[in-house]
C-alpha positions in Angstrom: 4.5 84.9 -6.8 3.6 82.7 -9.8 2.1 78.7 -9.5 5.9 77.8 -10.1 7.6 79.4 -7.5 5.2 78.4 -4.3 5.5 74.6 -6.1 9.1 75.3 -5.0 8.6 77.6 -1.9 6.2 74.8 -0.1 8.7 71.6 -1.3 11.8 73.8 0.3 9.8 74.8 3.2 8.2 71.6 4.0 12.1 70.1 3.7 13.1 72.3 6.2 10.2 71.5 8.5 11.5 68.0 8.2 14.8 68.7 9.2 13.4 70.3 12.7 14.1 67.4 15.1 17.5 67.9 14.0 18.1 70.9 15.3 17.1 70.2 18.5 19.7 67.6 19.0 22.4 70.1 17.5 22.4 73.0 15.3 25.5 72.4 13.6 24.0 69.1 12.2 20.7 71.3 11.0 22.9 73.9 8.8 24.9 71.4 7.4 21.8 69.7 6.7 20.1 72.5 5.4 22.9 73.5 3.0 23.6 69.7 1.8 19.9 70.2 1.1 20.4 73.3 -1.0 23.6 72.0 -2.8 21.6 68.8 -3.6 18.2 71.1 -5.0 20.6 73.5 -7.3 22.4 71.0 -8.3 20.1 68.8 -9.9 17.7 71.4 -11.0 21.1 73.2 -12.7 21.6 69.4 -14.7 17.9 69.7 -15.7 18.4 73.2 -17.3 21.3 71.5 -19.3 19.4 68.4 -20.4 16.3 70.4 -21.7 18.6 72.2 -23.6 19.8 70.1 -25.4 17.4 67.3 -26.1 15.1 70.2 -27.4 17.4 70.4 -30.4 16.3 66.7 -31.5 13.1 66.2 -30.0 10.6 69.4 -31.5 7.4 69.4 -29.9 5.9 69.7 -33.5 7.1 68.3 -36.4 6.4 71.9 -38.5 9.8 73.1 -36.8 12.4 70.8 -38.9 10.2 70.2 -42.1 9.2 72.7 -44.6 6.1 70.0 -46.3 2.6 70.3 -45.0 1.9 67.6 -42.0 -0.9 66.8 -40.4 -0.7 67.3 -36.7 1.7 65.1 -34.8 -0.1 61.8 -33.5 -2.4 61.5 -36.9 -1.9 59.2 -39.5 0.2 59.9 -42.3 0.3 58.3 -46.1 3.4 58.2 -47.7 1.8 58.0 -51.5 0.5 61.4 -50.5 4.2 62.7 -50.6 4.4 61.4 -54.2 6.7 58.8 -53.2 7.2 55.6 -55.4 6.2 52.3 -54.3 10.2 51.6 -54.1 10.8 54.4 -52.5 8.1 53.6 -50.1 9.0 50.3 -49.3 12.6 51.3 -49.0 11.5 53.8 -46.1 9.6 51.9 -44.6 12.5 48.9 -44.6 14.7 51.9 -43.4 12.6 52.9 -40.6 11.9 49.8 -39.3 15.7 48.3 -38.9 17.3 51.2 -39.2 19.7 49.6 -41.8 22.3 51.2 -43.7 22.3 51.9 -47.4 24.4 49.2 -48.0 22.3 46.6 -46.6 18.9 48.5 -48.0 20.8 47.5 -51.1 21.1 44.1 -50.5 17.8 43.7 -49.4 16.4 45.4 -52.9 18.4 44.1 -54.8 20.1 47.4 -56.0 23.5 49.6 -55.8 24.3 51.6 -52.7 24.3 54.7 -55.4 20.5 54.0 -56.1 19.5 53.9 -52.3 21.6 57.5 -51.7 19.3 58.8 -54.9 16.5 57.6 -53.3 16.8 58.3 -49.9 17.9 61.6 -50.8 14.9 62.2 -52.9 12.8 60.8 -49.9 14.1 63.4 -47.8 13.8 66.3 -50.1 9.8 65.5 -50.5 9.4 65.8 -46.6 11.1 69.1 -46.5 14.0 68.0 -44.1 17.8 67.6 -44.6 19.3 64.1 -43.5 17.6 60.7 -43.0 18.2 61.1 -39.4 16.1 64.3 -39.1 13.2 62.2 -41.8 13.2 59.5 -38.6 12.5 62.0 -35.8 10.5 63.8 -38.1 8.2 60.2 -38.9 8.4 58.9 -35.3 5.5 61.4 -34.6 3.5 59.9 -36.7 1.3 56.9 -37.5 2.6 55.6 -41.0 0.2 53.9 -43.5 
């Protein structure tokens, strides 16, 4: 039996031993207990398994899984002017990142068209290695930017 499993044999056993005084009032009471208990410990362990499913699809443990450019390690500081980025296009990200604003408001605040923000956004994206803006922010929230 692994570490996991006697985690989980001693928490059901110990449940159990705490349902004893029960029983000795009435033993109907201590099986429906008992499988309350069980419907209660599958139940929530079967939501878990669903959860960590699917919030593993936007939260990688390391940023090498949805971008194709070389990163340092999750955690470390990273410089955008090392990504050949302009100093637009590095104000514009860091404007993006911060409000989360949409292009149209980007080009408001830049004093540009909404075509022009797209362009650059898209070129942004393309020299991180990853496919939408959306996937750029999960991508730089593991990381210090300078």
């Amino acid at each position: 039996m692994n570490k996991k499993n006697e985690k989980i044999a001693i928490c059901i056993f110990s449940l159990l031993i705490s349902f004893l005084p029960i029983l000795f009032k009435n033993v109907f009471m201590f099986f429906m207990a008992t499988a309350y208990l069980f419907f209660i410990l599958f139940s929530y362990f079967h939501i878990y398994v669903i959860i960590k499913s699917n919030l593993s699809k936007f939260f990688p443990f390391h940023a090498h899984r949805i971008s194709d450019a070389k990163l340092p390690e999750p955690g470390e500081i990273i410089k955008l002017a090392d990504f050949g980025l302009s100093e637009r296009q590095i104000n514009l990200l860091k404007e993006y990142k911060k409000g989360n604003m949409s292009y149209k408001k980007l080009a408001e605040t830049f004093s540009t068209s909404k075509s022009t923000v797209k362009k650059e956004m898209s070129k942004i994206c393309k020299s991180f290695g990853v496919i939408n803006c959306e996937t750029l922010l999960f991508l730089l929230g593991q990381y210090e930017i300078s």
